[in-house]
C-alpha positions, 0 to 999 in steps of 0.5 A: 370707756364705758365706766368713765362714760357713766361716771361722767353723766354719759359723756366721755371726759375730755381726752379720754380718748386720746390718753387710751391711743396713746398707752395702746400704740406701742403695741397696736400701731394699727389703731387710731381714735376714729377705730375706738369711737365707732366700736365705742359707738356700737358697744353701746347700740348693742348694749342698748338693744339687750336692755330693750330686749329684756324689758319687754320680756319681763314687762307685765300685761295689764289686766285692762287690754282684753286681749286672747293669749295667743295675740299678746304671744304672737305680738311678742314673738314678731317684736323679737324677731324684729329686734333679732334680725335688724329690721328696718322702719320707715318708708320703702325706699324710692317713696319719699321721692314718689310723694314728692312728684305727687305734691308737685303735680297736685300743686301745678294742677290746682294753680291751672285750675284757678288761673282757669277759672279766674280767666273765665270769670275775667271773660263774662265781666262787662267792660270796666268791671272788676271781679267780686273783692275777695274772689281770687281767694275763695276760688284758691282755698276751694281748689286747694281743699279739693286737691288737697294741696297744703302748701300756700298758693299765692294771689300775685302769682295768679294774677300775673299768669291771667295776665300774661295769658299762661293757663297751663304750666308744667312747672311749680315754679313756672318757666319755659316748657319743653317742647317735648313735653307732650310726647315724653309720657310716650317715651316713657311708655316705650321705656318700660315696655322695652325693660318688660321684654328684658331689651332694655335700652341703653341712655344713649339708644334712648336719646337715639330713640327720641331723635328717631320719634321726631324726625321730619315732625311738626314737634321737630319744627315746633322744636326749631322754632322754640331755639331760635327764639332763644338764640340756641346754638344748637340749630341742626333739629336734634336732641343732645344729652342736656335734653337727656339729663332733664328729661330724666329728672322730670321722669325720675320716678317712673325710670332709673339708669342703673346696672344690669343683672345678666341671666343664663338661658338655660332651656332646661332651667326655664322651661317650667310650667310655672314660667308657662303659666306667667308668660301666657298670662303676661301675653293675655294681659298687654293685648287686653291692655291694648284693646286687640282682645277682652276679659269675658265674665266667665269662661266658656266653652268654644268650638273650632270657629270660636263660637260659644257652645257646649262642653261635648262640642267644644274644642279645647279648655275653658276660654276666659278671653275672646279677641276682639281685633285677631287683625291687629296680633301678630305672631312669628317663628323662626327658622335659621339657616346658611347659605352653604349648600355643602351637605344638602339633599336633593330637593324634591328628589329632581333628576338630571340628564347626564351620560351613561356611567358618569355622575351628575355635577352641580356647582354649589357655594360653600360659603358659610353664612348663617342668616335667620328667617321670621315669618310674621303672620296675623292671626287671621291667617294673612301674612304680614312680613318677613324679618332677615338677620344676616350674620356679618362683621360690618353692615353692607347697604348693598346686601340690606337693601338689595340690587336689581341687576337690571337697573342702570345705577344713577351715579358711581359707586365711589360718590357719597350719595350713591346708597340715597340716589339709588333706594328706592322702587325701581331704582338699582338698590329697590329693597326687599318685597313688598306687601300690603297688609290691612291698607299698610305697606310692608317690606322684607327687613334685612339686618346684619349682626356681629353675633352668630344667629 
């Protein structure tokens, strides 16, 4: 095939193909021309290859590129390599689309920014003035070489958005803008930070999330009003997976939906110092991030009471941040258990009366129901709140919520709304403890898992 490819100046002649399928059917009934032309196809890129190859080998240095030996050496080694291992050229992926979203936020800003600035010179004009013949045109070409937009920003387009009084638009191409566009950076913001802590949501948890976050909102409200204006279907106050699927075209290249990869927790494989080092690190970084501690210039020497010192009263290592708000971190442990008293020991050593000779009795439950206790404290010292997680096969709003037996319920258990009429402070189902915490009220959270804890 080769032959005939040169001979017929690097072209296959008509039927070539098609002569070879049908000599070689008889006997390879597998074959069929798709198979030959794409190892025709690959013959001639790997011969093309070789040939690239040995020129570059054979090609002599010109004299005039002063350069040392082991430059030109190191050069040709690493274009060898190149060629041996099928490295890729061009843009790392996800890129071309980053580059994009960066032109169309550069185009949408530098379009507010002239409707802007044409509304204000609009303003300080006298009544039957009109602006300076040419001026729309020199404000558009300064802002585009200050934002450095190459694309052609057209004067109509401008001079109907001061028309209608649209100075700021979300959209290259205008039309409508979501109601939720100020709070989506948030919920992106809360995305990324899941995934960073390896509880990465689930599309629709993040749809639920976002239902969450504007619940009995005035974005809600705003919301309902946006829908009513366009005669929506859709009345009832939440987002469904319309909103879902644009919301996360407009943030395409901040979070993808993909697969997860599943990771062993094996203690002994990472628990290393190397994991150590990273996690504390991690740490240091979100809380100077969010401001509760700061990077000091150099690290220092501090005592028990985090007073800068000496190196002979210092107490620890070298310190390199200083927290700024210990109010506002938190940290907790857990402690796990079951409500099975079987096996249990004596607490505090308590005596019992009983006869002389007889053996002193206690009822105990046997119940095996594991549960997990966290106690969360600030690192002022204060206690914050606690956290129980139940072990249990369905949730129980009774056991979560708790009862007061003291408490007459308001309505039958049977009714629909038994759970609302009666949560709440001094009502049958009051919750868990309260606690107030640097002028917030905190309540004993409860839980109930499927999994054992």
């Amino acid at each position: 095939m080769y032959e005939a490819y040169l001979q017929n100046s690097n072209r296959l002649p008509y039927g070539h193909v098609g002569g070879l399928l049908s000599e070689m059917k008889g006997s390879h009934k597998w074959l069929t021309r798709n198979i030959i032309n794409k190892a025709f196809m690959k013959f001639r890129k790997d011969l093309k290859n070789v040939s690239k190859k040995e020129d570059e080998k054979e090609s002599p240095i010109p004299e005039e590129m002063n350069l040392e030996k082991s430059t030109i050496s190191s050069a040709l080694t690493m274009s060898t390599v190149s060629f041996e291992s099928d490295f890729r050229l061009g843009r790392p992926v996800g890129s071309t689309d980053e580059k994009k979203c960066r032109d169309r936020k550069k185009i949408i800003d530098a379009k507010n920014e002239i409707v802007k600035k044409i509304a204000a010179a609009k303003n300080t004009l006298k009544e039957g003035k009109r602006m300076k013949r040419g001026k729309l045109k020199q404000i558009i070409k300064s802002v585009s070489v200050k934002r450095g937009v190459s694309n052609k920003i057209l004067p109509g387009a401008i001079r109907r958005r001061v028309e209608q009084n649209s100075l700021v638009n979300y959209h290259v191409g205008g039309g409508q803008v979501s109601q939720m566009q100020k709070i989506e950076p948030t919920i992106v913001e809360i995305i990324l930070q899941m995934a960073r802590i390896r509880q990465c949501l689930t599309p629709s948890t993040g749809l639920q999330l976002v239902n969450s976050l504007i619940k009995d909102t005035t974005t809600q409200k705003d919301l309902l009003e946006w829908k009513k204006r366009g005669n929506s279907n859709n009345m009832e106050g939440y987002l469904r997976r319309g909103y879902w699927r644009r919301f996360m075209a407009r943030n395409k290249e901040k979070i993808v939906s993909k697969r997860g990869q599943k990771y062993e927790l094996n203690r002994q494989n990472w628990t290393t110092y190397a994991n150590f080092v990273h996690m504390y690190d991690h740490c240091i970084n979100e809380m100077v991030e969010a401001v509760v501690a700061a990077k000091l210039h150099e690290p220092v020497w501090m005592d028990r009471y985090c007073k800068i010192c000496d190196e002979r009263n210092a107490y620890g290592c070298k310190v390199d941040h200083k927290l700024i708000r210990p109010d506002m971190c938190i940290c907790g442990d857990e402690v796990g258990g079951s409500i099975s008293m079987k096996g249990d020991g004596h607490v505090g050593g308590q005596l019992m009366l009983v006869g002389k000779g007889q053996v002193p009795m206690k009822k105990i439950s046997t119940n095996d129901k594991k549960f997990t206790l966290i106690g969360l404290t600030a690192f002022t010292g204060e206690p914050v709140m606690c956290v129980l997680i139940l072990e249990g096969k369905r949730p129980n709003p009774s056991v979560e919520a708790g009862i007061d037996i003291r408490i007459t319920p308001n309505s039958s258990c049977s009714d629909a709304d038994f759970i609302m009429k009666n949560c709440g402070n001094g009502k049958y189902l009051p919750g868990g403890p309260e606690l107030f915490f640097e002028g917030r009220r905190f309540q004993l959270l409860s839980a109930c898992t499927n999994q054992q804890v």
